[in-house]
KOLSE-659739 format. One record per residue: x, y, z of N, C-alpha, C in turn. Coordinates in steps of 0.05 Angstrom, whole numbers, plus 5000, padded with zeros to 4 digits. Layout:
<pts>
XYZXYZXYZ/...
</pts>
This chain:
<pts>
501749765000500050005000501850255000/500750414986502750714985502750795012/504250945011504151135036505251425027/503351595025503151885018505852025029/507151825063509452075077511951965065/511251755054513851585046514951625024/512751625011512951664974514251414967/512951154969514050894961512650784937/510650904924509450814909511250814871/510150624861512350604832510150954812/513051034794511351264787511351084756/508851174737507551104722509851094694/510450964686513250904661511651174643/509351104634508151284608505751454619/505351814625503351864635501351724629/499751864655496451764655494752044654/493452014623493552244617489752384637/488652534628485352654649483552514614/484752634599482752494579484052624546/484752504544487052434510485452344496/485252444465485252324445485452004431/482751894436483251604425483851504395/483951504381483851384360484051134350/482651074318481850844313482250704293/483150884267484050884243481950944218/479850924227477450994195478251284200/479751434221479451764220482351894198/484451644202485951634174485351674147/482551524146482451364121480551644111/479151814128477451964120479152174115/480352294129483152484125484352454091/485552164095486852084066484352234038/482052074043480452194030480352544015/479952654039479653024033483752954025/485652794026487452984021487852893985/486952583983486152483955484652633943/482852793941479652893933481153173919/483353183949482753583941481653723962/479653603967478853763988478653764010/480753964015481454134044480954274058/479054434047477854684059475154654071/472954854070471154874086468654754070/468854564048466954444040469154194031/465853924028467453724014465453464029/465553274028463853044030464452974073/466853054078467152884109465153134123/464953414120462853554127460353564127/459553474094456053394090456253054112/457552954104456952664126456652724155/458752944166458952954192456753084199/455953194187452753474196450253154200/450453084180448952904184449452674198/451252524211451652364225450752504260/451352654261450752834292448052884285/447052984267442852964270441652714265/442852504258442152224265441952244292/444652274307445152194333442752314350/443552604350442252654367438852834365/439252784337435552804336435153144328/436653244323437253464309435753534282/435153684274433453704244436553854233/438554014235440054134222442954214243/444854154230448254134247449354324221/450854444239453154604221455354554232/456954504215460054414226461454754227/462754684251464755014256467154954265/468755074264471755094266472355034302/470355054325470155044346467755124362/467455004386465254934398464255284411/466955424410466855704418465555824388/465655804368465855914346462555964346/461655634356458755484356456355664373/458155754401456655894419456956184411/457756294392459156574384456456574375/455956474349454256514332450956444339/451456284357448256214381447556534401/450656594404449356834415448157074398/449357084387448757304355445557254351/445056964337441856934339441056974359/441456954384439857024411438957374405/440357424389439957754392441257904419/442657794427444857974436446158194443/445358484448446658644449448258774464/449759024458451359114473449559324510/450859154526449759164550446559044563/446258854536444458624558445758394567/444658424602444558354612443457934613/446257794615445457464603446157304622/443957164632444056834654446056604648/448156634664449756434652450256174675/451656064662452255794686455155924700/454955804728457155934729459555734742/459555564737461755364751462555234724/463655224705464355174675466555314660/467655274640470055334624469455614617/471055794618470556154604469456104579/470455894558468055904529465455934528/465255834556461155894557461156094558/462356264575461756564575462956774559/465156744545466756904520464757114512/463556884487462256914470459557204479/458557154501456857404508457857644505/460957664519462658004512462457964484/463757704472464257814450461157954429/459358104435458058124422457058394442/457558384468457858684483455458624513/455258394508454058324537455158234549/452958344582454258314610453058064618/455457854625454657624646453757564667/451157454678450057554703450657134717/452057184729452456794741450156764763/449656514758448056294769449456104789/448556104807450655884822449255654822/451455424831451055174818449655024841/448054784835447054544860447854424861/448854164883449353924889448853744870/445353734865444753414856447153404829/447053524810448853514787449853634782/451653944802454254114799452854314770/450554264759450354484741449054714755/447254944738445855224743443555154760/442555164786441355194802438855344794/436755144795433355284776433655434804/432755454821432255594853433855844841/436255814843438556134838437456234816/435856144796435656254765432456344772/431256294790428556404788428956594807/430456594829431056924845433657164823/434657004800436057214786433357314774/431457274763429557324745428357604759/428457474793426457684812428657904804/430557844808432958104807433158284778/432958144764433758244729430958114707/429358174720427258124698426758244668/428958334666429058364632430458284617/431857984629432957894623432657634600/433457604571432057374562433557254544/435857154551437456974544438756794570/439356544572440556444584441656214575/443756114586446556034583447155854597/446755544594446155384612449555154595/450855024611452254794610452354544633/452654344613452753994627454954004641/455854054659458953974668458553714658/462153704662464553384658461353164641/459353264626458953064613455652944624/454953114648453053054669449953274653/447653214646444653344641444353534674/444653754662443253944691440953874692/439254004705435854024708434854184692/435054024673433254134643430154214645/429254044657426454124650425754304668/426454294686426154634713426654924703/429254904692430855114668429055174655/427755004641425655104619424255194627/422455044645419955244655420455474665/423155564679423055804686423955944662/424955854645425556044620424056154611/421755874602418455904592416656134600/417356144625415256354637415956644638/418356634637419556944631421256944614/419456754591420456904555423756954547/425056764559426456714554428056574540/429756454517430856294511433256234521/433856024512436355834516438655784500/440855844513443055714493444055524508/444555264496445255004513448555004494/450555064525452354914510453654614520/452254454502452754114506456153974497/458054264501461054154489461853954503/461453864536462753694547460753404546/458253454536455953224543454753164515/457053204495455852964476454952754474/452652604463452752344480450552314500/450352534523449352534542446052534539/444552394558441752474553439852524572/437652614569436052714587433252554584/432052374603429252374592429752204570/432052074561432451944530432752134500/432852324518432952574495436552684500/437552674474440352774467440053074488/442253144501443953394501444553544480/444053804473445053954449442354044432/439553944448437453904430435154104446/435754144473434454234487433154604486/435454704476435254964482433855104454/433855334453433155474427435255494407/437755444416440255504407442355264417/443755194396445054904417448454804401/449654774421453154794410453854544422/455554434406457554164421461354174420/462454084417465054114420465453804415/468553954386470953684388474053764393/473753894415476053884420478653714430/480753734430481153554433481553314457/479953354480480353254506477253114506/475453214486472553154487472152854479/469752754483468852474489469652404462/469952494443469852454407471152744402/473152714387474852954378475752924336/476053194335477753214310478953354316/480753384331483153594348482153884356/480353944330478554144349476154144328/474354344335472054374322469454304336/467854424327465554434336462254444320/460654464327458054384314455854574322/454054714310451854834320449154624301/447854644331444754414328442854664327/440654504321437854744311436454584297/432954534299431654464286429654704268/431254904267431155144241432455274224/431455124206433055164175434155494173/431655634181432555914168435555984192/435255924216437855924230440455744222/439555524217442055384202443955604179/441855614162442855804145443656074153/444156224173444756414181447056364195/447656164209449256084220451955974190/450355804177453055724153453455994150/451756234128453056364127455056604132/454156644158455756814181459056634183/459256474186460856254183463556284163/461356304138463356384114463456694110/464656734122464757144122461857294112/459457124121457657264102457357314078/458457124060458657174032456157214020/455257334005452557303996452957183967/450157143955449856923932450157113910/452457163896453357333886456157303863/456157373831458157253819460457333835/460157543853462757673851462857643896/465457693913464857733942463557993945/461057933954458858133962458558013992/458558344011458458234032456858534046/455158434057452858564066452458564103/454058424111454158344142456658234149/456858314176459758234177459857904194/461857824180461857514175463257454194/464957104197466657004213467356734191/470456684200471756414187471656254207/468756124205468355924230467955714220/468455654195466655404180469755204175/468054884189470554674200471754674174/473954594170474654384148474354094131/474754074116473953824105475453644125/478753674131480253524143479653454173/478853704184478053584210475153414220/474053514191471653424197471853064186/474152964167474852704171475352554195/477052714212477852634235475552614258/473352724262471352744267468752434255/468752474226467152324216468052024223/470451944229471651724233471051594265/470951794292470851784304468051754309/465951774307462651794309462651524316/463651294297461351064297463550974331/465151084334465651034369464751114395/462351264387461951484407460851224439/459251144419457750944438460750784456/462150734440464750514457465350744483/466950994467468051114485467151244517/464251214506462051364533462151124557/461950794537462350604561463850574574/466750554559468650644570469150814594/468251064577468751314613466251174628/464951094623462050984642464150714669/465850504658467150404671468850464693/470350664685472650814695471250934720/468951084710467151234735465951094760/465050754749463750634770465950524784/469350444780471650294789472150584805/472750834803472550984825471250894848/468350894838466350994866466350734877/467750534872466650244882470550344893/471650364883474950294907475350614924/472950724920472451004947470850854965/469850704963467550544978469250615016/467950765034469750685056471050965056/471251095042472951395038471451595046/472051865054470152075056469952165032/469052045008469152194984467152184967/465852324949463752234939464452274906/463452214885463852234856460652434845/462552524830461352804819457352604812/456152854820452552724817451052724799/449352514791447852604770445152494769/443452644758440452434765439652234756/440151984774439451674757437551654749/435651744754431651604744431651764722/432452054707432452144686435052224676/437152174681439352274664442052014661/443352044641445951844634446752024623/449352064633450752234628453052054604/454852234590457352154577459752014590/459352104611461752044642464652114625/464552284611466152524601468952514615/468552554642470652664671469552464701/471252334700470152254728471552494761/470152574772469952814789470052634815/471852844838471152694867470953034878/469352894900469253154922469153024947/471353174964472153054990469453195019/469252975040467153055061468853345072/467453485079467853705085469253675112/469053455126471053435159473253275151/474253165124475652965123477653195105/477053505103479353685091481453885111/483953675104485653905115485054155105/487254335126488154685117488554665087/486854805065487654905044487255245035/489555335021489355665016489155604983/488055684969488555764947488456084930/490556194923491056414915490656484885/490856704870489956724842491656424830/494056444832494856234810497556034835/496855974857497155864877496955724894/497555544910495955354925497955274949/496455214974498355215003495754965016/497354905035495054665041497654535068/496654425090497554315114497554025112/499653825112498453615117497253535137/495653255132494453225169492852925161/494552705181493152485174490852415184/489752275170486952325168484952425145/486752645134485352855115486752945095/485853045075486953145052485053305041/487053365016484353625003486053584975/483853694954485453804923487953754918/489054004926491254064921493553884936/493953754956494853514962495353294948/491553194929491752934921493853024893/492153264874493253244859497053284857/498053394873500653414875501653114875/500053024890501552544889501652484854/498752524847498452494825499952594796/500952814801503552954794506652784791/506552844824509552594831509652314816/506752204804507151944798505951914768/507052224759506752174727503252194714/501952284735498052194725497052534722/495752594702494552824710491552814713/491353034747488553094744489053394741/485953504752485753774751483153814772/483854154781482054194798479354254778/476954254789474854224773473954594769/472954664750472354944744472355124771/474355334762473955554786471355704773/469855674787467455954785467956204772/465956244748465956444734467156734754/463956734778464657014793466956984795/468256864812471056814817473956874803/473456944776475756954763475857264768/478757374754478657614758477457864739/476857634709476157844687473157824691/471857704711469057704717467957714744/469857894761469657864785467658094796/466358304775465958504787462458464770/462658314754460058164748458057964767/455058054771453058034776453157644782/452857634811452257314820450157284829/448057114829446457094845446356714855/445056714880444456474899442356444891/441656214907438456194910437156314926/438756454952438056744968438656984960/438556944938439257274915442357334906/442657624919445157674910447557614921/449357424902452057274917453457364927/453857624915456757704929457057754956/456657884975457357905003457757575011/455457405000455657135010458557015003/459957054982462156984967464257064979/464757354998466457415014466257355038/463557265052463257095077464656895072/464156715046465156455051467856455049/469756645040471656625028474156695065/472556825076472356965107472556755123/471356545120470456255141468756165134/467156275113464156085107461956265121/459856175105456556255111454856105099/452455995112451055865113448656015103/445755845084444155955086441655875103/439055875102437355825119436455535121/438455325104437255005111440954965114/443255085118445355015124446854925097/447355005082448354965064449655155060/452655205043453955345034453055575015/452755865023450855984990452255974976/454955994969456456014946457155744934/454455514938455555234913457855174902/458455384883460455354863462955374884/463555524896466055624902466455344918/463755234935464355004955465454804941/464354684921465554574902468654584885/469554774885471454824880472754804899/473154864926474454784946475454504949/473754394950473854054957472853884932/473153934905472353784895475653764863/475453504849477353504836476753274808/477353354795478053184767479752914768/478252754763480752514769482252394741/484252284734484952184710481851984699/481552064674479151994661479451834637/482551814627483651724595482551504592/480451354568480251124565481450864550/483950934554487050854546487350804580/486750924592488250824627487750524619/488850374636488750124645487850044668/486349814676484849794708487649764722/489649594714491249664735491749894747/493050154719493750474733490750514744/488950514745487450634758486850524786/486950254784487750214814490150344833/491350314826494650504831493250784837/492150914819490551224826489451074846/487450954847485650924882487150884896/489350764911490650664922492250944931/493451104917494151354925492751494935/489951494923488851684938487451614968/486551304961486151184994488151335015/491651255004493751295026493351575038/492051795024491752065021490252175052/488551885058485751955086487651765104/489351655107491151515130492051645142/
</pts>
């Protein structure tokens, strides 16, 4: 058995990567293709296949392939209608691409803090933002690590105050709700292939929609706005967002795996929570009676009495040992020493510094004072819970190696480290 004071454990010959690029070889053969054909660029046969292989999947009437999953939510926000200084509902415990895209068009981000059952946007926090900013009518909802938020709550409060949706489904391809795909939900809907995602073409991305006249607004925004014209006529200002033939081989090759790869992470996730069995630790949540997630990322979050002293600073970390207990920044440092990468799980939108002076709200309204209580020693709200979700989560919670290239042995070796971690 390891021992965390000893450091006796063997370190890993070849990392262990959080989640790498699988490949299979038909993504060669499609590649070879566009480079046989000619075509390389932003049209060509692995594009018309790939649009349509993803509205097979996921029940889509119309896919546009884009250069990235950011590119995807750029142009979802644009149709949202968008402008400079409205005010937009976002998720707030998630990657900055969810939220980019709103500046980039001159809106202000208003964060949602996140719930327990499944670490996404909190319907409770999103129906007291509404009381707060009721002119608000876009919102901005993401799946963490691969997990369906509470879709149908989302909606109805959207529903009722005329709102739409942009779903970005980049990490929960795959994923479903109710038996209903991820990416299908919203008024507006984006996925991601980047390259760490469940199915990749090193990068690139996809915008869903079951409306043609938006499809088409979206292709052509895409292609600089070209209009139908002998000559470049350009009437609106455009974007070079439209994928390639090449990546979209690499992409088209990868599809008929999607199903392997999800089981895959689906394995990896249940050999965690069965060798935590006995640990103060729990694996990231998600709703069994209506949701299956991608299992994208398998996630831990440590019991709140089983965490040593931890400080974390803008781009920093300090932490006490203490047997018995551990935290984050502890495990992942072992994990480090023995060649495996994890990562801490999304720092909170409010939280960063280029969004720190932007609008949070709880499910007891407005976050911020609550955000500096907690940050102070913590504050509780009126059933004892943490108001700042996200940030609690970020405290004690972490990304575990997820690659489905690991082997059960290295992943035993990860449990086994991290067991030695609570001795």
């Amino acid at each position: 058995m390891f021992n965390k004071d000893n450091n006796d454990f063997k370190k890993f010959e070849s990392k262990v990567w959080l989640s790498s690029p699988t490949m299979h070889g038909p993504e060669l053969e499609y590649v070879k293709e566009a480079y046989d054909t000619n075509w390389l660029s932003t049209v060509g046969a692995n594009i018309n296949e790939l649009e349509r292989l993803v509205c097979e999947k996921t029940g889509a009437k119309y896919a546009v392939a884009l250069s990235a999953g950011t590119a995807a939510l750029h142009l979802a926000i644009k149709l949202a209608n968008v402008k400079k200084g409205d005010r937009v509902f976002c998720s707030d415990m998630t990657f900055d691409a969810t939220v980019n895209p709103v500046v980039y068009e001159g809106g202000i981000p208003v964060f949602i803090d996140t719930e327990y059952d499944t670490w996404n946007m909190d319907p409770v926090a999103l129906e007291k933002a509404f009381e707060i900013y009721p002119d608000v009518k876009v919102v901005v909802i993401a799946h963490l690590y691969g997990t369906p938020g509470k879709i149908d709550e989302i909606k109805q409060i959207c529903d009722r105050h005329g709102a739409v949706i942009v779903e970005d489904a980049a990490e929960s391809f795959g994923a479903t709700y109710k038996g209903i795909q991820t990416g299908t939900f919203g008024n507006y809907n984006c996925i991601s292939f980047n390259g760490n995602k469940i199915i990749t073409g090193s990068a690139g991305g996809m915008f869903l929609t079951d409306s043609l006249e938006d499809a088409n607004r979206v292709r052509k925004w895409s292609t600089q706005s070209r209009e139908n014209a002998p000559w470049y006529q350009h009437e609106e200002l455009g974007y070079n967002y439209r994928m390639s033939n090449v990546i979209a081989g690499i992409v088209r090759g990868q599809m008929q795996f999607l199903d392997d790869h999800i089981a895959s992470k689906k394995e990896i996730y249940y050999r965690y929570k069965e060798g935590f069995k006995g640990l103060p630790i729990s694996m990231n949540p998600f709703d069994e009676e209506n949701s299956e997630p991608n299992y994208w990322l398998s996630c831990m979050i440590i019991d709140k009495a089983a965490m040593c002293k931890q400080v974390r600073g803008e781009c920093e970390a300090l932490y006490i040992p203490e047997h018995g207990k551990s935290c984050p920044t502890e495990i992942l440092d072992i994990l480090t020493m023995h060649n495996a990468e994890g990562r801490p799980v999304w720092k909170p939108m409010h939280m960063q510094p280029i969004y720190r002076m932007n609008g949070f709200v709880t499910r007891e309204g407005d976050g911020r004072a609550k955000t500096n209580a907690y940050i102070s020693g913590g504050s509780v709200g009126k059933d004892g819970r943490p108001l700042d979700v996200g940030m609690d989560i970020f405290h004690r919670g972490l990304c575990l190696p997820s690659d489905n290239k690991m082997t059960v042995e290295q992943q035993n070796q990860i449990i086994d480290m991290i067991k030695a971690c609570f001795e």
